[in-house]
Chimera marker file (.cmm) of the C-alpha trace (Angstrom):
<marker_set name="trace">
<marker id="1" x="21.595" y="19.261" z="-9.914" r="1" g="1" b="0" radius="0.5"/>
<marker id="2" x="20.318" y="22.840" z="-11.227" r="1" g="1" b="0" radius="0.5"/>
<marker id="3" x="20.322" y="22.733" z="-14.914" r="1" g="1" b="0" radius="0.5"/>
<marker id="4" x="20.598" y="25.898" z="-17.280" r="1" g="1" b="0" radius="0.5"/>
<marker id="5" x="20.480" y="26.463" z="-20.890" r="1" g="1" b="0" radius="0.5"/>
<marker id="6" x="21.420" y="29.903" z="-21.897" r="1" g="1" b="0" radius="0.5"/>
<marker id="7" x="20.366" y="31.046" z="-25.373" r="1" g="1" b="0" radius="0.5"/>
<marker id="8" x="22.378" y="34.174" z="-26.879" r="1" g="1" b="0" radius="0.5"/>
<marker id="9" x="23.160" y="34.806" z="-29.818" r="1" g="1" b="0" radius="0.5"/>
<marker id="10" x="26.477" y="36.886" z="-28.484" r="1" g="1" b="0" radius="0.5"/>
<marker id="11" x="28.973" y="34.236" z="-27.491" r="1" g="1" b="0" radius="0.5"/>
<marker id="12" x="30.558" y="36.377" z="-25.353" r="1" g="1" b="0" radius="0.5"/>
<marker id="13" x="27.752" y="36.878" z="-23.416" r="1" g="1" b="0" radius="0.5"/>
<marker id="14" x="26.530" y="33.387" z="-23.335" r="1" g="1" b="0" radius="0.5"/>
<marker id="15" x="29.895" y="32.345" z="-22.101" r="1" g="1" b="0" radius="0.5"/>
<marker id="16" x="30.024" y="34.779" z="-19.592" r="1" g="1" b="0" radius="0.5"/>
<marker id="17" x="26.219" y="34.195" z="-18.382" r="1" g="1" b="0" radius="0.5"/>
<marker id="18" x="27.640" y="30.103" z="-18.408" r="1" g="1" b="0" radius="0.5"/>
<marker id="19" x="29.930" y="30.951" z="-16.269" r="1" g="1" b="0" radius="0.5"/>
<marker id="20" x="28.318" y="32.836" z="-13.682" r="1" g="1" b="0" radius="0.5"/>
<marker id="21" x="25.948" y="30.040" z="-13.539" r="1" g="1" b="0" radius="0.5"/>
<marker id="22" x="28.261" y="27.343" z="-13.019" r="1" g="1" b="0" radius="0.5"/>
<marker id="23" x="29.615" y="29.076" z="-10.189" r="1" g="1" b="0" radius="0.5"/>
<marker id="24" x="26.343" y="28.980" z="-8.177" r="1" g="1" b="0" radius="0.5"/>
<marker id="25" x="26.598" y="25.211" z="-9.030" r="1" g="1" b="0" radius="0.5"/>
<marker id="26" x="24.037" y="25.040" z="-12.476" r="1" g="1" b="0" radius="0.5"/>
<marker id="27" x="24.852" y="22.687" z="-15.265" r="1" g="1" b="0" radius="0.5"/>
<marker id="28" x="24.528" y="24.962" z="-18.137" r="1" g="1" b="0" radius="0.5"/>
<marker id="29" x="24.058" y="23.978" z="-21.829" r="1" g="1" b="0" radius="0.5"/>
<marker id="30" x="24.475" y="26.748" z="-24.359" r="1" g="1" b="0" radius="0.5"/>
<marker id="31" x="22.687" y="27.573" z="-27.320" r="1" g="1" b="0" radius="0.5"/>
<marker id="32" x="23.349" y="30.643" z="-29.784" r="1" g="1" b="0" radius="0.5"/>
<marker id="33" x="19.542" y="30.773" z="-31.187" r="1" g="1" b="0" radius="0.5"/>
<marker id="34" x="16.501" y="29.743" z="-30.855" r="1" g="1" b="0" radius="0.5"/>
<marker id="35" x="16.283" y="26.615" z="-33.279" r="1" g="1" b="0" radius="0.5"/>
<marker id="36" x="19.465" y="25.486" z="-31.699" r="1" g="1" b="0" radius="0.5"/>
<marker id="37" x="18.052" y="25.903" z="-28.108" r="1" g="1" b="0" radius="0.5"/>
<marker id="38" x="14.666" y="23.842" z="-29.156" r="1" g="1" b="0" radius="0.5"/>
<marker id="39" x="17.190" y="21.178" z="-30.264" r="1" g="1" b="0" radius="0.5"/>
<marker id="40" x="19.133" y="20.979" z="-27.506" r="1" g="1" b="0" radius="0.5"/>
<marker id="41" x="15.658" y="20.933" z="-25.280" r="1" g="1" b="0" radius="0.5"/>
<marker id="42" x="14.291" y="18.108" z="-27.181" r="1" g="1" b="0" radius="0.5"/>
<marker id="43" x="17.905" y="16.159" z="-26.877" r="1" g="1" b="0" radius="0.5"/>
<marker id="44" x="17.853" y="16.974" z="-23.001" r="1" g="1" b="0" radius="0.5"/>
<marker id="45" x="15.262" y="19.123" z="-21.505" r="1" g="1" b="0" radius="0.5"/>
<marker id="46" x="16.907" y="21.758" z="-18.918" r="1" g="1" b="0" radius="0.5"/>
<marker id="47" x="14.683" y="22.870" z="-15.872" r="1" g="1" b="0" radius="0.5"/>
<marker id="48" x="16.088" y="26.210" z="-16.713" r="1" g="1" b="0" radius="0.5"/>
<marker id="49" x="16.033" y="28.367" z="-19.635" r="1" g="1" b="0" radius="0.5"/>
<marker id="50" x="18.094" y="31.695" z="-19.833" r="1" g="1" b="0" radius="0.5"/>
<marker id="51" x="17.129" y="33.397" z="-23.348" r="1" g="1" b="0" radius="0.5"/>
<marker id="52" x="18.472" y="36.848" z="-24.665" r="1" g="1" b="0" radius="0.5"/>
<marker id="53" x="14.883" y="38.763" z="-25.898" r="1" g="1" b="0" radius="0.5"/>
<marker id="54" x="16.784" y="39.893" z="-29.388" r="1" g="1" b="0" radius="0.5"/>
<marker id="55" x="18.119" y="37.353" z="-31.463" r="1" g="1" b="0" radius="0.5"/>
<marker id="56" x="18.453" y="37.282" z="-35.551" r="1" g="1" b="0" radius="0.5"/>
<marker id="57" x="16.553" y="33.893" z="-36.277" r="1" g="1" b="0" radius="0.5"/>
<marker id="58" x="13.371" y="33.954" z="-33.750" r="1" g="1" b="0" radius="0.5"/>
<marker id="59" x="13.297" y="36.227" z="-30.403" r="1" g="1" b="0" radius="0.5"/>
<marker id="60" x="13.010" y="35.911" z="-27.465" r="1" g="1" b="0" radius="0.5"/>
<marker id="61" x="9.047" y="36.279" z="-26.623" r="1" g="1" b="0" radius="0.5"/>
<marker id="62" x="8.503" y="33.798" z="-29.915" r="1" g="1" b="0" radius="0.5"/>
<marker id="63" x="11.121" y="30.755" z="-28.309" r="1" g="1" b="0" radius="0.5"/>
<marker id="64" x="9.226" y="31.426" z="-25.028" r="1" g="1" b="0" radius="0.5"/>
<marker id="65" x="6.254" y="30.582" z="-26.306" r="1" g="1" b="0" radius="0.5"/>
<marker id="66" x="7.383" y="27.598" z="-27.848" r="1" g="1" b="0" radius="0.5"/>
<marker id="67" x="9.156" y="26.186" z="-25.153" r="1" g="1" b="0" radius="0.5"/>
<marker id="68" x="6.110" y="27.096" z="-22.635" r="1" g="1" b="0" radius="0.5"/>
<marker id="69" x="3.791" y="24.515" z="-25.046" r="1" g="1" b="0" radius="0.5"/>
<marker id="70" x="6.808" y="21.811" z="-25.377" r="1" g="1" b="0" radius="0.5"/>
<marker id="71" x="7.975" y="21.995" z="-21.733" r="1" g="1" b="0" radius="0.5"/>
<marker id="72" x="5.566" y="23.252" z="-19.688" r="1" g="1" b="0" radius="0.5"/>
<marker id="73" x="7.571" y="22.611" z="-16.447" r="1" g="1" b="0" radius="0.5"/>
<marker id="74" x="10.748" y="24.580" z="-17.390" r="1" g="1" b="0" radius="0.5"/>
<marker id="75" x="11.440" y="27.615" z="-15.658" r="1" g="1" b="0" radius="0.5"/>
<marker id="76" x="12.348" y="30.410" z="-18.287" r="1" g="1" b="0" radius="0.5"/>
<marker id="77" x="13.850" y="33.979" z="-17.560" r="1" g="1" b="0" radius="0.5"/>
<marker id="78" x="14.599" y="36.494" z="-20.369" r="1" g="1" b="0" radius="0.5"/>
<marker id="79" x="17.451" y="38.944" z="-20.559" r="1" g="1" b="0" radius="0.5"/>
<marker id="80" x="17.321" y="42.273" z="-22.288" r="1" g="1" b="0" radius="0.5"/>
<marker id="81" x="19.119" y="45.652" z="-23.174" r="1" g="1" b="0" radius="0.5"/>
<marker id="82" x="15.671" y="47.387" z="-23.042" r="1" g="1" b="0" radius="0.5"/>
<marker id="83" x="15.499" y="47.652" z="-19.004" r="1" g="1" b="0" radius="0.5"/>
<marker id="84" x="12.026" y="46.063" z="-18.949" r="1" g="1" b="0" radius="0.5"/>
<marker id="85" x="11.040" y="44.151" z="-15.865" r="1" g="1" b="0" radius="0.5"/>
<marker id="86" x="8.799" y="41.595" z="-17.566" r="1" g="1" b="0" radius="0.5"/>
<marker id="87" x="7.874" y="40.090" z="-21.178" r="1" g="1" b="0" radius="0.5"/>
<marker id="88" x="4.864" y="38.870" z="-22.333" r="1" g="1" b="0" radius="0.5"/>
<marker id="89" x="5.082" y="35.174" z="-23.772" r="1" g="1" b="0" radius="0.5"/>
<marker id="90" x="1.894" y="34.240" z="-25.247" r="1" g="1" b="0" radius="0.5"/>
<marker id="91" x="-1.224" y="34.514" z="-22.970" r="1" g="1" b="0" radius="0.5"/>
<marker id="92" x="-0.791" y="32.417" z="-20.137" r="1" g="1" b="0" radius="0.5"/>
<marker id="93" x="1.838" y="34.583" z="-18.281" r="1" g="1" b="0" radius="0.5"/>
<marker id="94" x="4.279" y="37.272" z="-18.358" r="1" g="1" b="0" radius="0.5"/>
<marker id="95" x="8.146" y="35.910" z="-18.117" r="1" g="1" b="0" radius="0.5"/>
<marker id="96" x="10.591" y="37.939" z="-15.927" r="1" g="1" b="0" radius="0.5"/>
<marker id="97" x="13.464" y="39.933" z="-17.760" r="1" g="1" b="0" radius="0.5"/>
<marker id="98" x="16.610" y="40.516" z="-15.926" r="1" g="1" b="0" radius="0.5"/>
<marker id="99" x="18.094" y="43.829" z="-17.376" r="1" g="1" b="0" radius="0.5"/>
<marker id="100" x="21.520" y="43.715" z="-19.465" r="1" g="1" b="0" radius="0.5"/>
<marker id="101" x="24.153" y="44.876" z="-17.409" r="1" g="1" b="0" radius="0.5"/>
<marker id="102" x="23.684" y="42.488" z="-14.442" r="1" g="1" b="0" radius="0.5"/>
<marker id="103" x="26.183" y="40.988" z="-12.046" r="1" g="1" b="0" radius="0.5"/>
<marker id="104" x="26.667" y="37.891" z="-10.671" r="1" g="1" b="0" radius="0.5"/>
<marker id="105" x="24.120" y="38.011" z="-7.668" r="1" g="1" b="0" radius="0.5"/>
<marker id="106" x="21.183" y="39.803" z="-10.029" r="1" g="1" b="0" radius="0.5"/>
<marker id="107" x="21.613" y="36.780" z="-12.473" r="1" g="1" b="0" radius="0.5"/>
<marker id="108" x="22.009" y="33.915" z="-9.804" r="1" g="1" b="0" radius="0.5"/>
<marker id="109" x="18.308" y="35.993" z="-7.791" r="1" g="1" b="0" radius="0.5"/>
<marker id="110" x="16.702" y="36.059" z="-11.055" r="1" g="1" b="0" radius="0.5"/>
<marker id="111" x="17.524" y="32.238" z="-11.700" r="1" g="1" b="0" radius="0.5"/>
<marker id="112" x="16.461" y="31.253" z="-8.117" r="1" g="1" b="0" radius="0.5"/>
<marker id="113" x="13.026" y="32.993" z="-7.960" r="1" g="1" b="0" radius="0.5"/>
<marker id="114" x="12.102" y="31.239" z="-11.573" r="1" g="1" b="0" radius="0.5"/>
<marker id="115" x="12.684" y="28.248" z="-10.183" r="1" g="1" b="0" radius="0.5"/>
<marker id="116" x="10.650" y="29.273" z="-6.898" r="1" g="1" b="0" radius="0.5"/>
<marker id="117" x="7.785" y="29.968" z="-9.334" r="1" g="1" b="0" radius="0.5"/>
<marker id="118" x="8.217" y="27.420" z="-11.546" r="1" g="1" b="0" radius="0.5"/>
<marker id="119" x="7.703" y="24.422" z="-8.483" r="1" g="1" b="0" radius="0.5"/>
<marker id="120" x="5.286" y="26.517" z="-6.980" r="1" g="1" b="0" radius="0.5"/>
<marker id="121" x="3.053" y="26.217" z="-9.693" r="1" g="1" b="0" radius="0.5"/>
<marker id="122" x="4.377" y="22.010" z="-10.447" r="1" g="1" b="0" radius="0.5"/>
<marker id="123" x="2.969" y="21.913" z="-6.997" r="1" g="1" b="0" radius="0.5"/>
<marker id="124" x="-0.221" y="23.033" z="-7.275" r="1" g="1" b="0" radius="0.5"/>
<link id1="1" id2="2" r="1" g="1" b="0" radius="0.2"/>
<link id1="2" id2="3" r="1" g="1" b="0" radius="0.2"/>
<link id1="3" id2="4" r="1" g="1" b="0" radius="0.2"/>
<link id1="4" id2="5" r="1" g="1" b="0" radius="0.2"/>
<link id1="5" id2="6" r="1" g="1" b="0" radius="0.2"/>
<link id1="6" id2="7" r="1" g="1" b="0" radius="0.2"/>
<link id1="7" id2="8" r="1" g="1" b="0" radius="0.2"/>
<link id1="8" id2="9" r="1" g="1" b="0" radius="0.2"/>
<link id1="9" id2="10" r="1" g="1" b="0" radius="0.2"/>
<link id1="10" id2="11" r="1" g="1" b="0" radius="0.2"/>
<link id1="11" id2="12" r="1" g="1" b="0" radius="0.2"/>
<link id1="12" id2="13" r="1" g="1" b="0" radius="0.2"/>
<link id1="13" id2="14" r="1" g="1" b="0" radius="0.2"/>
<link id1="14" id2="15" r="1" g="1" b="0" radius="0.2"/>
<link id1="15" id2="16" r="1" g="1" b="0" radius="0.2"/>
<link id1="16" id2="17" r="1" g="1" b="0" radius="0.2"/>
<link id1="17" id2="18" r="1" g="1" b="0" radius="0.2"/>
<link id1="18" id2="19" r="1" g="1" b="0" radius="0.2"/>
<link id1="19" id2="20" r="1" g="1" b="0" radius="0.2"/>
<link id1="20" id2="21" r="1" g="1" b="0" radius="0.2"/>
<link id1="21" id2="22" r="1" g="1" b="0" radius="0.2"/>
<link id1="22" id2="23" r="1" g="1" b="0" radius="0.2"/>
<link id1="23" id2="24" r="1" g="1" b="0" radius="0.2"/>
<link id1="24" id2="25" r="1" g="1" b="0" radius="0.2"/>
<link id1="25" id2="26" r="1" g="1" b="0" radius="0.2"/>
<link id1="26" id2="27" r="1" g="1" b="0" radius="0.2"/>
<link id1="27" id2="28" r="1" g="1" b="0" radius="0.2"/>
<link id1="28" id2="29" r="1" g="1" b="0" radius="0.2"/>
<link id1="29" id2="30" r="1" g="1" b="0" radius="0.2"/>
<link id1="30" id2="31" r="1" g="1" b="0" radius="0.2"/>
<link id1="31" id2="32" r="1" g="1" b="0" radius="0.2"/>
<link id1="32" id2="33" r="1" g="1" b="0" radius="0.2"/>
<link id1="33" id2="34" r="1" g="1" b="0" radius="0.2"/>
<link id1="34" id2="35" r="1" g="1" b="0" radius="0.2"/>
<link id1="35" id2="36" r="1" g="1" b="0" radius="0.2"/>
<link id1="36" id2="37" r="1" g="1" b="0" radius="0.2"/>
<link id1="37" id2="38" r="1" g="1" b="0" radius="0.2"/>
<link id1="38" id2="39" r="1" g="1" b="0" radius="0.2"/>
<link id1="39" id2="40" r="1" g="1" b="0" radius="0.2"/>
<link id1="40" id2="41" r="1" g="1" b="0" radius="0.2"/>
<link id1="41" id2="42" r="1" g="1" b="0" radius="0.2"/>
<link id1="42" id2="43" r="1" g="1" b="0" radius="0.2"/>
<link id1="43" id2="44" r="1" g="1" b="0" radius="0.2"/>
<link id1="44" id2="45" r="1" g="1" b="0" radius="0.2"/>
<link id1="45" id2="46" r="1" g="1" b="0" radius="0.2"/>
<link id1="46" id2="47" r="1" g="1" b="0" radius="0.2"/>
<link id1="47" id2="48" r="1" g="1" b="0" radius="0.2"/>
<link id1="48" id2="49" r="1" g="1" b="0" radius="0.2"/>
<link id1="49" id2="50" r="1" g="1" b="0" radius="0.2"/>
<link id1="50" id2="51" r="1" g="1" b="0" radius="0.2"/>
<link id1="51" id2="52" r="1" g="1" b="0" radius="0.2"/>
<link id1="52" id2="53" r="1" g="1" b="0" radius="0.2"/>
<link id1="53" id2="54" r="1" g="1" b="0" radius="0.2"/>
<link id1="54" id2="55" r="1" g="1" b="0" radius="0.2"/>
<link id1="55" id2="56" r="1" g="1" b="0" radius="0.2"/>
<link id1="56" id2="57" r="1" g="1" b="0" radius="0.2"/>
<link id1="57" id2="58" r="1" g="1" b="0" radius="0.2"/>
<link id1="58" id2="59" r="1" g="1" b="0" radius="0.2"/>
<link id1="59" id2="60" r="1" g="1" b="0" radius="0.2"/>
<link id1="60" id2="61" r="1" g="1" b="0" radius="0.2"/>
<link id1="61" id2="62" r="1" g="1" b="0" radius="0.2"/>
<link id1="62" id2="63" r="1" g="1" b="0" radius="0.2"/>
<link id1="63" id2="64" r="1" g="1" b="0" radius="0.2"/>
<link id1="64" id2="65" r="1" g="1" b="0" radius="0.2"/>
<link id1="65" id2="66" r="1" g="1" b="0" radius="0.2"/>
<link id1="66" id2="67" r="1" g="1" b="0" radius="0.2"/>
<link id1="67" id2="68" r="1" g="1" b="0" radius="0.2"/>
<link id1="68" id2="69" r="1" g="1" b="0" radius="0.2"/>
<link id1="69" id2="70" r="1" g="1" b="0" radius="0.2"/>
<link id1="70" id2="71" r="1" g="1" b="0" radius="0.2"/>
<link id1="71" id2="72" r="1" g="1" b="0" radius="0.2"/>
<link id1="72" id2="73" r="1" g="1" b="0" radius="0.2"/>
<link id1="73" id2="74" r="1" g="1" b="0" radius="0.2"/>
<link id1="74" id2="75" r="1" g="1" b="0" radius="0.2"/>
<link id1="75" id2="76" r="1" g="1" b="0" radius="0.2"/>
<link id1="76" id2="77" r="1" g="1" b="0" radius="0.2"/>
<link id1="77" id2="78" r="1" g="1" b="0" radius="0.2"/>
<link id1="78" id2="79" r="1" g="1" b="0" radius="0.2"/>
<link id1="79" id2="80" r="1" g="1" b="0" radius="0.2"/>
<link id1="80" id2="81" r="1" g="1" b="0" radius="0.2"/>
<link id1="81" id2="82" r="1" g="1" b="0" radius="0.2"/>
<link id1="82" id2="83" r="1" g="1" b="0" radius="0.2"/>
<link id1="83" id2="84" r="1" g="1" b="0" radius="0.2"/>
<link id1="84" id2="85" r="1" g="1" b="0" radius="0.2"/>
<link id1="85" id2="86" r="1" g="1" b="0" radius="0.2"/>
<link id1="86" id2="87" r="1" g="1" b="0" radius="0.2"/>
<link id1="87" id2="88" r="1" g="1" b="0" radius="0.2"/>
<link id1="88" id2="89" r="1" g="1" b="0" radius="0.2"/>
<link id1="89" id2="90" r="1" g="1" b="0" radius="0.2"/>
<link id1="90" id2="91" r="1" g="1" b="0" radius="0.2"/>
<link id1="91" id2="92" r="1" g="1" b="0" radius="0.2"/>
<link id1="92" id2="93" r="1" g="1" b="0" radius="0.2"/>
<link id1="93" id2="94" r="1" g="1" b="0" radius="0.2"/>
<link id1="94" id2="95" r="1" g="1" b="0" radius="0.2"/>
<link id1="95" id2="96" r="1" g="1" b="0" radius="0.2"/>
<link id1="96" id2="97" r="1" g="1" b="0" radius="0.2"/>
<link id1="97" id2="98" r="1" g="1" b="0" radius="0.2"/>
<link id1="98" id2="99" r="1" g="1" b="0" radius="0.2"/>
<link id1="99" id2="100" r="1" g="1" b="0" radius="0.2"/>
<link id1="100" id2="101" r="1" g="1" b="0" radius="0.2"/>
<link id1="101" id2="102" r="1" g="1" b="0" radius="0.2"/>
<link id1="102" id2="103" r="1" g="1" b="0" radius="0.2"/>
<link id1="103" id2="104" r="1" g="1" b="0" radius="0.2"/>
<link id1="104" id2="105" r="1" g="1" b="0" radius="0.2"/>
<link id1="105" id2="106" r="1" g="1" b="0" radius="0.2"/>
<link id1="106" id2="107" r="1" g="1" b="0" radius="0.2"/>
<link id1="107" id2="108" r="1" g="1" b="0" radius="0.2"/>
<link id1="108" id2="109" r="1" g="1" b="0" radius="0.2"/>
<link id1="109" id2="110" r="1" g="1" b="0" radius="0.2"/>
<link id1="110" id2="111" r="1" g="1" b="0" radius="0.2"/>
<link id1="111" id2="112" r="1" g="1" b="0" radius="0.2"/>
<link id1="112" id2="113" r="1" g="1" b="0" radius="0.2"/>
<link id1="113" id2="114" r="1" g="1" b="0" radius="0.2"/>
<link id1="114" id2="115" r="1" g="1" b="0" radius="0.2"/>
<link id1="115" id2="116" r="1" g="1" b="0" radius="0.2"/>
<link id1="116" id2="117" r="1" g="1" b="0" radius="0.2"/>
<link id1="117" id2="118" r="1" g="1" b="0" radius="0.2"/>
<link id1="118" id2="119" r="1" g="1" b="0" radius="0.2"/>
<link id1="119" id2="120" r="1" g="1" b="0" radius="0.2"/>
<link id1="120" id2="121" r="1" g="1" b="0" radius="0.2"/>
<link id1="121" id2="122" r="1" g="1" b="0" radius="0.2"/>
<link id1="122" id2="123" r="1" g="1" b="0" radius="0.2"/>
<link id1="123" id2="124" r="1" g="1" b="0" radius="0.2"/>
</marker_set>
């Protein structure tokens, strides 16, 4: 099974984003900041992380770079207001940023080529 964590701190939007996901058959955890999300990683790692880029306690780009050193194999995706195509994370590699509004299909293409990447490079 896909698994999905999505980290916003709008609940609206996180239970929206949840469930878009579920439809396309993820099983999403939710987490409404960052020190919550590394919590709920550390309880039960998803392969999957969906993370807003603005949040009041930590951003986006800072619980990126966390999660990269603490679970190197997750996949992780950003979503932002700011229409930017990609984020930088710390220096090993940009993160892709799927632009706030998206529909259904952006969200569920966005998910789907993280994941690509993410076993690509598990792979090699």
């Amino acid at each position: 099974m896909k698994s999905l964590l999505v980290v916003d701190d709008e609940p609206v939007v996180r239970t929206l984003v949840a469930r878009l996901a579920r439809t396309a058959g993820y099983t999403v955890t939710e987490a409404g900041c960052a020190g919550e999300a590394l919590d709920q990683m550390a309880a039960c790692p998803s392969a999957l992380v969906l993370c807003d880029v603005s949040m009041p306690d930590r951003n986006g780009p800072w619980l990126a770079t966390q999660l990269r050193r603490q679970f190197p194999d997750t996949a992780l995706v950003m979503m932002t207001g700011h229409g930017q195509g990609e984020l930088e994370a710390g220096p090993e590699s940009a993160i892709p940023a799927l632009s706030k509004p998206f529909n259904r299909e952006q969200l569920i293409a966005a998910l789907e080529r993280a994941r690509d990447c993410s076993a690509a490079k598990t792979k090699s």
